[in-house]
C-alpha positions, -999 to +999 in steps of 0.1 A: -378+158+194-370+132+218-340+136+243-318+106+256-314+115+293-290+097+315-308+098+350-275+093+372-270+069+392-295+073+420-293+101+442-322+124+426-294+157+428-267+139+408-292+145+375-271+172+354-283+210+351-289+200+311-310+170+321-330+187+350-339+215+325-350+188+294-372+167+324-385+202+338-396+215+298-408+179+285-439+171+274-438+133+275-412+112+302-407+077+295-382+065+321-370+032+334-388+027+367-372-003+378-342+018+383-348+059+379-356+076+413-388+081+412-378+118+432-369+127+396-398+131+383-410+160+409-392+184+383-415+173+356-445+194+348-482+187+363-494+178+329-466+163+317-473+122+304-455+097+326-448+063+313-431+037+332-410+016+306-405-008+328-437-028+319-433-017+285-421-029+257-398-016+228-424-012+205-447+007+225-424+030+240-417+037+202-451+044+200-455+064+226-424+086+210-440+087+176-474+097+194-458+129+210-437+135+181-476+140+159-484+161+181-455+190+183-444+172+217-415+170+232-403+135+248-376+127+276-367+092+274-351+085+311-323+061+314-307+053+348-269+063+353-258+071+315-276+055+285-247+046+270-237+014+291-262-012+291-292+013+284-305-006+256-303+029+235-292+022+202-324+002+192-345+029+199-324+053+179-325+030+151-364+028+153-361+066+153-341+069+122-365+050+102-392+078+114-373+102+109-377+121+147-348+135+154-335+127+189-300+138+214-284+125+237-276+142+271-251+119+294-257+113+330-232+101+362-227+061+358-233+037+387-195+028+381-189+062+391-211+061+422-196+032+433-159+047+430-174+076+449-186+055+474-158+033+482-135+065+478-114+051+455-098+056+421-100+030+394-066+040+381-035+044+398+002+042+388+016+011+388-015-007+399-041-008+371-047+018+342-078+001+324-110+003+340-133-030+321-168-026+329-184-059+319-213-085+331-223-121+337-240-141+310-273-146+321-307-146+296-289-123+271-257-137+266-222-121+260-199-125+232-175-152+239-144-135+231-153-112+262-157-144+287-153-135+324-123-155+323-107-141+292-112-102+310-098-115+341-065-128+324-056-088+328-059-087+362-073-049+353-096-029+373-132-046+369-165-032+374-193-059+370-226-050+363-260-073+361-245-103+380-250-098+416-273-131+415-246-154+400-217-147+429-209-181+435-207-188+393-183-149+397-162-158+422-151-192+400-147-179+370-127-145+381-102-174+399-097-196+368-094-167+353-066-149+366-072-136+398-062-149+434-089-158+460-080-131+480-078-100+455-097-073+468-134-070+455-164-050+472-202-052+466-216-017+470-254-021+465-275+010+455-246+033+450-254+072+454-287+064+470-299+069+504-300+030+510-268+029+497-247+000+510-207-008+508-191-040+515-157-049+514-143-083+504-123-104+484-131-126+452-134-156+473-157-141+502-181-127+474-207-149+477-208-153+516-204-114+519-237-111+500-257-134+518-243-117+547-256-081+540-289-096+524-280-082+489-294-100+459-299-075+433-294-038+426-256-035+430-221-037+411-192-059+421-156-041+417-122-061+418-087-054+415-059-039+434-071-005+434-088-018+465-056-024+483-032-008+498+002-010+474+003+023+452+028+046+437+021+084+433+012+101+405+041+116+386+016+146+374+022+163+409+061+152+415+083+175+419+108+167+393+081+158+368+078+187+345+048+195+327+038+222+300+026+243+331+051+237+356+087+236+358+105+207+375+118+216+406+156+202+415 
């Protein structure tokens, strides 16, 4: 069996209690070191196999599954934050299926959701923005066209912007021509949930020159939208005169 687990997204005690207990009983770990915390693997066994997949590539991590698998083994396959986005899962599943090793999947806390936690904010508020696009730059693997920084920006929604943090300057452009002003609100937060974690506060034009500032060239999301400012409505779940199933409203 081999178990998809989402590592979190840095701090070794954001790990769920299900994927603590499938690294603490696994035979075989194959995570992504170029990302995991390493403090993770101290709840692995003393004679459990360690592989570092980050100098690895897809078919010998496959082998290294079907390996363990021979043998009666159990395998953890460690993705940073949640394997779903940008975790590079699906072809590994696919290899799977044509083996025939059954595999799970157990989720794990995002580094979009680190980063809200650690600019305390909330992607969604009333009247502000209610979609939350979680996107990238095109770099060496390129990105549909149809899905265009630009085109995305045209929303003016909540944006969380993985994989780009060395194209800033390129950013900055295209989320102007796209749609948004120079001085929306945007934040770098670099290592989010870790103990080097690092916040900083900015606007769509300052991007690049806030960067250089704080010495960050990789290893952090870029957010934008008004959910960084400071014009919101409440929520009409807690108003008094909004009635609900549970509560009444109150005149």
């Amino acid at each position: 069996m081999v178990h998809f687990v989402g590592a979190g997204s840095g701090a070794a005690d954001l790990i769920t209690l299900r994927g603590k207990a499938l690294i603490e009983a696994a035979d075989v770990i194959i995570y992504a070191g170029s990302l995991v915390n390493p403090e993770l693997l101290k709840y692995a066994r003393p004679d459990c196999g360690i592989y570092n997949s980050a100098v690895m590539t897809l078919d010998e991590v496959i082998a290294v599954m079907e390996k363990a698998e021979s043998c009666g083994k159990t395998t953890v396959r460690l993705h940073t934050g949640d394997p779903c986005v940008y975790g590079a899962m699906r072809e590994q599943m696919e290899r799977l299926d044509a083996l025939g090793i059954a595999y799970d999947v157990c989720p794990g806390v995002s580094s979009f959701c680190g980063a809200a936690a650690a600019l305390k904010a909330e992607y969604t508020l009333p009247d502000v923005s209610q979609t939350v696009i979680l996107t990238r730059m095109a770099g060496r693997t390129p990105v549909p066209g149809k899905e265009s920084i630009e085109s995305l920006a045209a929303h003016n929604a909540t944006m969380v912007i993985f994989l780009s943090t060395g194209m800033l300057e390129e950013l900055s452009e295209r989320l102007i021509s796209g749609g948004y002003s120079a001085d929306t609100p945007a934040a770098i937060v670099y290592k989010a949930t870790w103990a080097d974690e690092k916040v900083c506060r900015c606007s769509v034009g300052s991007l690049v020159q806030t960067a250089k500032e704080n010495g960050i060239t990789k290893t952090a999301l870029i957010t934008v939208g008004d959910f960084l400012g400071d014009v919101r409505s409440l929520s009409k779940l807690y108003s008094a005169d909004f009635e609900t199933g549970f509560r009444k409203a109150k005149k």
